[in-house]
C-alpha positions in Angstrom: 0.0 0.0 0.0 1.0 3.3 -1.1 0.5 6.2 1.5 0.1 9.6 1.0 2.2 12.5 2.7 1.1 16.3 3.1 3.7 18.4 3.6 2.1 21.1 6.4 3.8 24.7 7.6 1.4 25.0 10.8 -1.0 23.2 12.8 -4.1 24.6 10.8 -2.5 23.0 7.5 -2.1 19.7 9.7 -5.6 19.7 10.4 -6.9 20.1 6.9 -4.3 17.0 6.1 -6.0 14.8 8.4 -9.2 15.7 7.8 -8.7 15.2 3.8 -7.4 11.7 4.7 -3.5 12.0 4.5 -1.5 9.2 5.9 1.7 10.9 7.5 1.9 14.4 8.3 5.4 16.5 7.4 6.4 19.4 9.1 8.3 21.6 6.6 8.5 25.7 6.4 7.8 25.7 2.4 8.9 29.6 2.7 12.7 28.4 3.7 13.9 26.2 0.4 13.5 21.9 -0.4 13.7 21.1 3.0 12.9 24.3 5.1 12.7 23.2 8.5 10.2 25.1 11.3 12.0 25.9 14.2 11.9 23.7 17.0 9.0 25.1 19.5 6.7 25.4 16.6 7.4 22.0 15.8 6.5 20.7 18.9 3.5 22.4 19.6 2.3 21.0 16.1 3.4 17.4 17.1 1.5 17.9 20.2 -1.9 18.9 18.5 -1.7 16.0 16.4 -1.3 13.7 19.3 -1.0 10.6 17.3 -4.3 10.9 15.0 -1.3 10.3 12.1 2.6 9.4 12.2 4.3 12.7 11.4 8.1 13.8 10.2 9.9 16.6 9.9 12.8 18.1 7.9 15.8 19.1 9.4 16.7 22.4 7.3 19.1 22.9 4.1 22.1 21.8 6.0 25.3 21.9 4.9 26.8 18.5 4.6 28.6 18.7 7.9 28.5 15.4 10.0 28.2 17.4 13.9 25.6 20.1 12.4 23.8 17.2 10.6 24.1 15.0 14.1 22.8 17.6 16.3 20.4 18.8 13.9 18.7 15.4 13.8 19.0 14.8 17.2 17.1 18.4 18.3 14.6 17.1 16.0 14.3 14.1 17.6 13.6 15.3 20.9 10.1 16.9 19.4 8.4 13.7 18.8 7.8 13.4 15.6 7.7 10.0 14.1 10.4 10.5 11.3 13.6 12.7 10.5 14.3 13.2 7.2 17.2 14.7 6.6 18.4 16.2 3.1 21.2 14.6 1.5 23.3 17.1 -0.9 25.4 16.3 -4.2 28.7 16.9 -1.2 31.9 15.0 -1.0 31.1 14.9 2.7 27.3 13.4 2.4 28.8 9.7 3.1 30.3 10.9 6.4 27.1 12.9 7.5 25.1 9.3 7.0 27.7 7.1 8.8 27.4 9.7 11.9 24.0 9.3 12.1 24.5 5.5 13.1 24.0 5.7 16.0 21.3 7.8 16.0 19.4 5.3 13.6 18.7 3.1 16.5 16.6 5.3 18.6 15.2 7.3 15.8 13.7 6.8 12.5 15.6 8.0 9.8 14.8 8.9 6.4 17.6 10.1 3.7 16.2 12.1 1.3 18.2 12.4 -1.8 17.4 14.8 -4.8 16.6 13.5 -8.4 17.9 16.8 -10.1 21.5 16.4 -8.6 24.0 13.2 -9.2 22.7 10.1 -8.0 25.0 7.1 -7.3 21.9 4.5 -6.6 25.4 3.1 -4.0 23.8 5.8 -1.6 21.1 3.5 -1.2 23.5 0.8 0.3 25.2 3.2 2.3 21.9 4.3 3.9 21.0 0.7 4.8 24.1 0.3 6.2 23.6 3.1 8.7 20.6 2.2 9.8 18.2 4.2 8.5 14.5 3.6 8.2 13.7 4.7 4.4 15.0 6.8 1.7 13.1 9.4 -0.7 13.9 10.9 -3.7 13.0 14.6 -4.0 13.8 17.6 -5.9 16.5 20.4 -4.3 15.1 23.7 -7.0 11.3 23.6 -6.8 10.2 25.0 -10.1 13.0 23.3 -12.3 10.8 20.8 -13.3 8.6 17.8 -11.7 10.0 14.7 -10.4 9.2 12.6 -13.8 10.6 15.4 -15.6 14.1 14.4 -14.0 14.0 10.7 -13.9 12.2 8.1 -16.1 9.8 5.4 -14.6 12.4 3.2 -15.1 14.9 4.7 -13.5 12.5 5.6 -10.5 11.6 1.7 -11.0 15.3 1.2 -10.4 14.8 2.9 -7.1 12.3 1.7 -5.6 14.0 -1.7 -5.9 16.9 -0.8 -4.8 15.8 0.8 -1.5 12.8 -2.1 -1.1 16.1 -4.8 -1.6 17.7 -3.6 1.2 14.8 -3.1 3.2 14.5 0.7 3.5 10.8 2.1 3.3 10.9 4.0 -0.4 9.1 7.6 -1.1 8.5 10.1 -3.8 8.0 13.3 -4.2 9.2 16.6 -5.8 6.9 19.1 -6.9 4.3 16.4 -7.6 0.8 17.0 -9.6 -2.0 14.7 -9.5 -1.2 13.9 -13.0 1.8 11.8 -11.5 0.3 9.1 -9.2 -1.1 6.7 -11.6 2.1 7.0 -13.6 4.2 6.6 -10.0 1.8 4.0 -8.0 2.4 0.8 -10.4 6.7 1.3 -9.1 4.8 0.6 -5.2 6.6 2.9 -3.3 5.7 2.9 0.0 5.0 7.1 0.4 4.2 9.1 -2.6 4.7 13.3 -1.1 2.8 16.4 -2.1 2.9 19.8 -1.4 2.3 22.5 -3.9 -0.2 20.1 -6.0 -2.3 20.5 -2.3 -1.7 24.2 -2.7 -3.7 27.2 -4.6 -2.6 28.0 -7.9 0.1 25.4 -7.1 1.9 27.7 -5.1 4.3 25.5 -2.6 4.0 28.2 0.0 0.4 29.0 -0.1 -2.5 27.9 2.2 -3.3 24.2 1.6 -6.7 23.7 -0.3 -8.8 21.2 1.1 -10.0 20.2 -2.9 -6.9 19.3 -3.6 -5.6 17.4 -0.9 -9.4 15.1 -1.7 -8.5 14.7 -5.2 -4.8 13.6 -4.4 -6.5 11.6 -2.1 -8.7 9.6 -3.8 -6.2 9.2 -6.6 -4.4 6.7 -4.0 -6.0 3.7 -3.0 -6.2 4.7 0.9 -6.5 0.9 2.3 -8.3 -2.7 2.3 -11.2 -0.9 3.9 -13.6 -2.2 2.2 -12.3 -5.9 2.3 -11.9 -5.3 6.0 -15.4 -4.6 6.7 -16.2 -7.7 5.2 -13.5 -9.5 7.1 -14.7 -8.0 10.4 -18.1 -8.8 10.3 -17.0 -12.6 9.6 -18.1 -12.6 6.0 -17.3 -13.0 2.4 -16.5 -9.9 0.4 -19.8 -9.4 -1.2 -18.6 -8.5 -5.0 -22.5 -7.3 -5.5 -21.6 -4.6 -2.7 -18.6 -3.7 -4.2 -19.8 -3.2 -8.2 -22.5 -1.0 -6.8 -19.8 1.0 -5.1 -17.8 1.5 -8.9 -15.7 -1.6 -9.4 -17.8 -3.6 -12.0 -15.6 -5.4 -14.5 -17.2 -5.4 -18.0 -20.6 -7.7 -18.2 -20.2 -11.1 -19.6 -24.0 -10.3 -21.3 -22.0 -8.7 -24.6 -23.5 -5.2 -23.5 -20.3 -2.8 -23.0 -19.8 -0.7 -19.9 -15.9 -0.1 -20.8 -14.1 2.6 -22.4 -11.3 2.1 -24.6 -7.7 3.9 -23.8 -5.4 3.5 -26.8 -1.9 4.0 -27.9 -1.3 3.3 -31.1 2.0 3.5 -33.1 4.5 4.3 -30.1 7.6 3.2 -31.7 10.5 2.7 -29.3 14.2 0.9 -29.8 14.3 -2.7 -28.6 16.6 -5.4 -27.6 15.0 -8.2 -29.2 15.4 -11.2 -31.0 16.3 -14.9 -30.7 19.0 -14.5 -33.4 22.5 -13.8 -32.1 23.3 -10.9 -34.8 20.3 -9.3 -32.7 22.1 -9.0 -29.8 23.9 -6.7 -31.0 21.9 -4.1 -30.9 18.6 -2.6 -30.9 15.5 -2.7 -33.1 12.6 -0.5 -33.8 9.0 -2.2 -32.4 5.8 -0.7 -32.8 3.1 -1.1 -30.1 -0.2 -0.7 -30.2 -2.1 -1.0 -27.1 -6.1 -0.6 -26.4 -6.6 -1.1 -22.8 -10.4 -1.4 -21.8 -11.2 0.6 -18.8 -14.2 0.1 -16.4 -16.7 3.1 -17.0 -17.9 5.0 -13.7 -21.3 5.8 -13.2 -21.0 9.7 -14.2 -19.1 11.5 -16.8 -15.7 12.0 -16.7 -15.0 15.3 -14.3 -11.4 14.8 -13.2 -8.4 12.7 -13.0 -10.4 10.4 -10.6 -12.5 8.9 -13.8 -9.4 8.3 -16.3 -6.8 6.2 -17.0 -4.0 8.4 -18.5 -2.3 6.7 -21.2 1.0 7.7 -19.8 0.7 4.8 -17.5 0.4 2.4 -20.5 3.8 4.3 -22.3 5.5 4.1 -18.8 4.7 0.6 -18.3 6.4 -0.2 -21.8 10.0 2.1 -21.3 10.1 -0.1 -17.9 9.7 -3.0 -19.7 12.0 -2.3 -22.0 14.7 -1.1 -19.8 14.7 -4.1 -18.1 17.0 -6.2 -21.2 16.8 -8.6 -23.9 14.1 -10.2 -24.5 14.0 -12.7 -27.3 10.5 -12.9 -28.6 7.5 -10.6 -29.6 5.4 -13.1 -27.8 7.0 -12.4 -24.3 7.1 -8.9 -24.9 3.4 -8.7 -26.1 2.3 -10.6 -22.5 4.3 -8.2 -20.2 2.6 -5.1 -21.4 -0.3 -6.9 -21.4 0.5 -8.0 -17.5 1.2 -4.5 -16.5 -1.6 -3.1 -17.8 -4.0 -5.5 -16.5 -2.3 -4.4 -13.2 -4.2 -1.4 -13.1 -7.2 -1.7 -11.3 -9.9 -0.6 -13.4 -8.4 -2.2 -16.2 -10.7 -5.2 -17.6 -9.2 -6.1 -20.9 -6.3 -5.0 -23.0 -5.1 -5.9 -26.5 -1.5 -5.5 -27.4 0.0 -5.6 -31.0 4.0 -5.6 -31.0 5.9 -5.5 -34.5 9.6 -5.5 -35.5 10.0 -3.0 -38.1 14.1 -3.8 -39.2 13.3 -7.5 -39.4 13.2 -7.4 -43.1 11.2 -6.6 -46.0 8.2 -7.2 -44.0 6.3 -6.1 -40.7 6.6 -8.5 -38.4 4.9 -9.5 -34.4 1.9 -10.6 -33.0 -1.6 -9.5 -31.6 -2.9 -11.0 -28.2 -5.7 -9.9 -25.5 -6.3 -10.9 -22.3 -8.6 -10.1 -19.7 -9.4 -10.3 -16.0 -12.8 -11.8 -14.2 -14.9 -9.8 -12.5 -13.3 -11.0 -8.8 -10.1 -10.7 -9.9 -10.6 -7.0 -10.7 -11.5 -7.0 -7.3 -8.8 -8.1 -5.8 -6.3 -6.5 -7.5 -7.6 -3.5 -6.5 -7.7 -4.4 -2.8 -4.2 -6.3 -2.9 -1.5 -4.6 -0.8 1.3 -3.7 -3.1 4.4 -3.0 -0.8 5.1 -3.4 3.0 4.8 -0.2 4.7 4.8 1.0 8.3 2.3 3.4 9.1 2.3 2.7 12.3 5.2 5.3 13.4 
């Protein structure tokens, strides 16, 4: 399960997180830079008005890479209460002796390293952080306004990421100047947090007032929880998948009539690393996809991002696939699109065309569709994706 953080300057902001449905609560002052941190009295009071309704964190500041500034820092933090420290990790020669110092720290604290997606990135970091003990990494952006997260790093570099950090056991987040355009492109990588703050804001603006509106619509673009599953559970019964189509998760009807709309990518053309023959190893190859992904129709017209699938998660889904290495035939490539599409939980059907265009005087590849039952739908929506500790 993916949770969302709210980036809050005050305690009225932290009460229109909670009340919008946010899952951890971030104490940052938005006016101050990336990581402006509130100074310590403020913090506390604002940890105390929460008093536990959500886990909360906290930046420590744009510090310089210093390993006794960065110590104390996180340990003045500390002493608030908050449930996480994340402390900003600069492009700096010294940055691997600021996270060994903070060792010790790591076991009586919950540490999160955030690192900054529009600076160098050695993924090694990652190892370095585990090593120290800390509880999670996130990836962020150091000059809001240079450009969104995904506008830094491809999905399958974020992909990359997230594996990494969930390999070694680190909790994994995203974030960096966010829009809700982003989640259904970032939720199929399961990182653990997904962060917002200017997307929650009016006109945007990172240190305006947070909107209410906007923290729903972030909201309800992430699955919260099993909620409705757990009702079922709790009350000793079977999920009742009558209950839950009413509620907007039909599938599409097995009576022929059609309650699905069709998303489509047609002639995305990217290089490949295909073949069974050894010359195509060598290199790569042009393929063609064509996808139509069928997508369960809500009961009102389209208003938002809430009632679409953006076909950026169906291009995403393909460069990841990609990026992963050789694969030898169209066949196998054709079914892991069609997988990773038919992850998405409102998809009910997908076809998928892939074709070799420098095989030869002719076109070449192969057509398949696949589809999902109506319970199956279901579940996928409901499964938990990624371990995550919410608990603080």
């Amino acid at each position: 399960m993916t949770l969302f953080l709210t980036s809050v300057a005050n305690q009225g902001e932290a009460e229109i997180a909670i009340a919008g449905g946010a899952d951890l609560i971030d104490f940052k002052d938005p006016t101050k830079g990336a990581l402006g941190a509130l100074d310590l009295k403020t913090l506390r009071d604002a940890v105390v008005s929460v008093a536990g309704r959500r886990p909360t964190s906290a930046v420590t500041g744009d510090l310089p890479m210093d390993p006794q500034t960065v110590s104390e820092t996180v340990a003045s933090i500390a002493a608030t209460g908050v449930d996480y420290v994340k402390i900003g990790l600069f492009d700096d020669p010294r940055r691997a002796a600021c996270i060994a110092a903070l060792a010790s720290l790591s076991r009586t604290t919950k540490l999160i390293g955030v690192i900054f997606a529009d600076e160098a990135v050695d993924l090694g970091i990652v190892e370095k952080l585990a090593a120290a003990g800390f509880h999670g990494a996130m990836l962020d952006t150091a000059k809001k306004g240079s450009g969104r997260l995904l506008e830094r790093r491809d999905s399958a570099w974020l992909s990359g990421f997230v594996a990494s950090c969930r390999g070694r056991g680190l909790l994994t987040g995203l974030a960096g100047s966010l829009e809700p355009p982003d989640v259904p492109r970032l939720l199929p990588l399961r990182p653990d947090i997904l962060g917002f703050r200017s997307a929650l804001c009016a006109k945007g603006e990172r240190t305006a007032r947070l909107e209410p509106r906007a923290v729903a619509l972030v909201r309800d673009l992430i699955p919260s929880d099993r909620r409705y599953v757990k009702e079922a559970e709790e009350a000793g019964d079977r999920v009742d998948y009558r209950l839950l189509v009413g509620r907007g998760y039909a599938v599409e009807p097995r009576d022929g009539s059609s309650r699905a709309d069709r998303i489509f990518v047609r002639d995305f053309i990217v290089p490949v690393r295909i073949g069974a023959y050894r010359s195509e190893h060598e290199g790569t190859q042009r393929v063609r996809f064509d996808v139509e992904a069928f997508v369960q129709r809500g009961t009102h017209a389209p208003s938002d991002l809430r009632d679409v699938l953006s076909y950026d998660v169906i291009t995403d889904a393909i460069h990841r696939i990609v990026a992963e290495g050789h694969v030898e035939l169209v066949e196998v490539l054709a079914e892991r699109v069609a997988g990773a599409v038919l992850g998405e939980p409102r998809v009910v059907k997908v076809t998928v065309k892939v074709e070799k265009l420098d095989a030869g005087p002719a076109t070449v590849g192969v057509e398949i569709t696949r589809e999902k039952t109506a319970e199956a739908a279901i579940l996928r929506h409901f499964a938990p994706t990624a371990s995550s500790d919410s608990s603080g």
